[in-house]
C-alpha positions in Angstrom: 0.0 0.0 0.0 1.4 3.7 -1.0 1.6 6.6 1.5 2.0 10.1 0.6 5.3 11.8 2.7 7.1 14.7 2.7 10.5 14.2 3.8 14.1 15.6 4.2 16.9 13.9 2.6 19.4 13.7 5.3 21.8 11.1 2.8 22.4 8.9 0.0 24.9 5.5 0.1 25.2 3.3 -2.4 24.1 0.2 -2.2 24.6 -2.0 -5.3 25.1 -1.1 -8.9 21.6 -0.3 -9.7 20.1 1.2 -6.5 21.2 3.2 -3.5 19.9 3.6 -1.0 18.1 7.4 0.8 17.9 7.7 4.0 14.8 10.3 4.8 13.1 12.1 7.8 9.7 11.9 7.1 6.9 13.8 8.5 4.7 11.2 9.7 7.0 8.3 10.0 10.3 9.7 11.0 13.4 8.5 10.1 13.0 5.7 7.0 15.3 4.3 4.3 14.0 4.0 0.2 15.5 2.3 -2.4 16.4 4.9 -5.3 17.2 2.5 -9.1 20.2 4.1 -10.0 20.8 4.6 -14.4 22.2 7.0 -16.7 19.3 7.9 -18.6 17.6 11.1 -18.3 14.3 9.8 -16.2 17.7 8.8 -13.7 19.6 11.7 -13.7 16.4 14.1 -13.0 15.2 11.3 -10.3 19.4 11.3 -8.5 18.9 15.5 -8.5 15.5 15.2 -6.0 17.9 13.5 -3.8 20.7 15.4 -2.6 20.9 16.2 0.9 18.4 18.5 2.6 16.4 18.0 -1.0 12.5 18.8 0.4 10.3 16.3 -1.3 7.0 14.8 -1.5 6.4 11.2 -3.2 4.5 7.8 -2.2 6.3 5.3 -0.2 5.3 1.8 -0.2 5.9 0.7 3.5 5.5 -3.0 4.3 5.5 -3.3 7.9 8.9 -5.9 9.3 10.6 -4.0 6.1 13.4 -1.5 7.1 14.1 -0.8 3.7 10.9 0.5 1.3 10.1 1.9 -2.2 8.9 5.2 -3.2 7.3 6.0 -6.6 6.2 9.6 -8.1 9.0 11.9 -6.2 9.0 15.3 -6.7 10.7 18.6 -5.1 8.4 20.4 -2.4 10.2 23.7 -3.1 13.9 23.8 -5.3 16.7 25.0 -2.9 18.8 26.5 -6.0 20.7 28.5 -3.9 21.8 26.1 -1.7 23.3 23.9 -4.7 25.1 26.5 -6.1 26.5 28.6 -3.7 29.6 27.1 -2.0 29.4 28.4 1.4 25.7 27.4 1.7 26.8 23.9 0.1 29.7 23.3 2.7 26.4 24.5 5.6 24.2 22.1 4.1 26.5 19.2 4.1 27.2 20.1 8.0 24.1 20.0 8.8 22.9 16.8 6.4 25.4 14.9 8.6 24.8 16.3 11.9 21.1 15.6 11.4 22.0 11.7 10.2 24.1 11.0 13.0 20.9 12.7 15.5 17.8 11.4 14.3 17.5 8.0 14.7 13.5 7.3 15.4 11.3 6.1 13.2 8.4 7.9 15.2 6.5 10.8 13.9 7.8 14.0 14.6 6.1 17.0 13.6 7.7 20.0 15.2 11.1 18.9 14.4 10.3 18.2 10.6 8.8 21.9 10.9 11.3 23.2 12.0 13.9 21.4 9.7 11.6 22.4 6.7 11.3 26.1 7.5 14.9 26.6 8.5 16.6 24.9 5.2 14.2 27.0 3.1 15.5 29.9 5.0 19.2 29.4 5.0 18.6 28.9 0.6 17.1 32.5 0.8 19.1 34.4 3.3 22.0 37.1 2.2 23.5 38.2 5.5 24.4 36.0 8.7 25.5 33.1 6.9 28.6 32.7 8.8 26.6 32.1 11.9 24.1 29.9 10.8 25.3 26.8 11.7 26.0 27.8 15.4 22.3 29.1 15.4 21.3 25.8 14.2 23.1 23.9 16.2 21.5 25.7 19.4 18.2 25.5 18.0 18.2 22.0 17.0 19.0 20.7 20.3 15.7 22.1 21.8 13.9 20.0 20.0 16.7 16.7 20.9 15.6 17.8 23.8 19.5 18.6 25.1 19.1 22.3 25.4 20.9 24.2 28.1 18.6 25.3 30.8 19.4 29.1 30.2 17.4 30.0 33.0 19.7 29.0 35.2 22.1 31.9 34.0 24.1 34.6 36.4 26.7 36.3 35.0 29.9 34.8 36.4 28.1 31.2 36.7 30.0 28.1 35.5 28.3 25.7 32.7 28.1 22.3 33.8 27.8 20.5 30.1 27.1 17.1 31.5 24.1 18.1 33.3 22.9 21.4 31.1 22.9 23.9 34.0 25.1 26.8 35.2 26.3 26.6 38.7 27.9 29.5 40.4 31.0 27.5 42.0 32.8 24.8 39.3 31.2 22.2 39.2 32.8 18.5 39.9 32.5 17.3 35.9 35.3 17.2 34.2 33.0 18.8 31.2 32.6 22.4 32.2 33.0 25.9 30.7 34.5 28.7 33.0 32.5 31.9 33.1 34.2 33.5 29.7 32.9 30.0 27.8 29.9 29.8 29.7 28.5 33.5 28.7 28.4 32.3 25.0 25.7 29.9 25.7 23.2 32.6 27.6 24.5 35.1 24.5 23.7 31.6 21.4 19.8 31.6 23.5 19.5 35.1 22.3 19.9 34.5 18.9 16.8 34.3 16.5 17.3 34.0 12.5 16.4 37.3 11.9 19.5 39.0 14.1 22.1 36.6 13.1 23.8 39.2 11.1 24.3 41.5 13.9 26.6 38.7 16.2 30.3 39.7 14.7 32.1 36.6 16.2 35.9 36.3 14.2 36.6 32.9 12.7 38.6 31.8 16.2 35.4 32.3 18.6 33.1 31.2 15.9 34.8 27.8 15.2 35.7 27.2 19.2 31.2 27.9 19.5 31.3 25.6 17.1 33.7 22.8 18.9 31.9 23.8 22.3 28.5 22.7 21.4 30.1 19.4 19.3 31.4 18.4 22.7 28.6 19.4 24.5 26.0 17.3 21.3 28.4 14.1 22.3 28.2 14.3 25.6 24.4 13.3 25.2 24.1 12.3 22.2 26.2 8.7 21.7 25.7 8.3 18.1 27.3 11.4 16.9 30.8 10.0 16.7 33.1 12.3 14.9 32.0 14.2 11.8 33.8 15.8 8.7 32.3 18.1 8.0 33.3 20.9 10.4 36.8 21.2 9.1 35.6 22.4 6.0 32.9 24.8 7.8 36.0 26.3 9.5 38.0 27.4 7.0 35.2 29.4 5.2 34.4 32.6 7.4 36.7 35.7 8.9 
């Protein structure tokens, strides 16, 4: 039986000569794999394009309960992300955050605020001109509220300590080994501020921005065991001043 979907490609392996295989966060179903017949005709080619990561599509799946691995027929783009194809900076983001999202969502469970949220903000980051550089630390902030592994901000003094094993800020050091000192700490109260529309106006240098970004990598391992190490950030840190 055939299902309509809408779903985020998060990535593509292959799988044999004629098929790969897409592995998709759905917005009903959650996280699901579909087998996509590879070829070099036309019909093939056009069929590869609707899957490159973060692709937005809508199509029919044919899930057969006890299967882990389905079929999909009549795939089409939900809205083109041009932009984020051609421009190399918002490429390398997209790749960062296609691998950070296939490490993190796991569940085959329905999941409707985080599909919302992953649809609105990839259609955002293909139309926005200024605050690029920050968007992944944005994201990366944002995304763990709905992970359900966001800092408890309200916890804040200035001058507090961040205990990262436990999400809080204490005002003596705590007795983790994973903790930020005040200075460190004062990033994560200032990343809860942020909103989409005001990313252009936090002027963090390359240094700070790629130690925000190692911070809250630690901080995604430290509850999050399938993480494991990516590849992507090294490329994400050699891209902004």
């Amino acid at each position: 039986m055939y299902e309509k979907l809408n779903g985020i490609v998060l990535h593509v392996i292959r799988y044999s000569d004629k098929n790969s295989i897409a592995h998709i966060f759905t917005d009903t179903r959650g996280r699901m794999a579909f087998l996509v017949p590879q070829g070099s005709t036309k019909s093939a080619r056009l069929r590869n394009a609707l899957f490159m990561p973060l692709s937005i599509i809508e199509f029919e799946g044919r899930i057969i309960p006890g299967k882990s691995i389905h079929s999909f027929k009549d795939a089409q783009s939900k809205f083109p992300l041009a932009r984020i194809y051609s421009d190399p900076v918002k490429n390398a983001i997209a790749m960062f955050v296609s691998e950070l999202l296939s490490r993190s969502i796991q569940e085959s469970e329905e999941n409707r605020g985080l599909f919302q949220f992953l649809e609105t903000t990839i259609r955002l980051l293909d139309d926005m001109d200024e605050g690029v550089g920050n968007f992944h630390i944005w994201f990366l902030y944002n995304l763990g509220i709905f992970l359900g592994i966001q800092p408890d901000v309200e916890t804040y003094r200035n001058g507090y300590w961040f205990d990262m094993l436990n999400g809080v800020f204490t005002p003596s050091r705590p007795l983790s080994t994973n903790v930020l000192a005040p200075r460190e700490a004062r990033v994560i109260a200032l990343l809860a501020r942020m909103t989409f529309s005001n990313l252009h106006r936090y002027k963090f240098n390359r240094v700070q921005r790629n130690e925000i970004l190692d911070t809250a990598l630690t901080y995604y391992r430290l509850h999050n065991s399938t993480l494991g190490a990516l590849r992507s950030p090294e490329i994400l840190k050699q891209l902004f001043e």
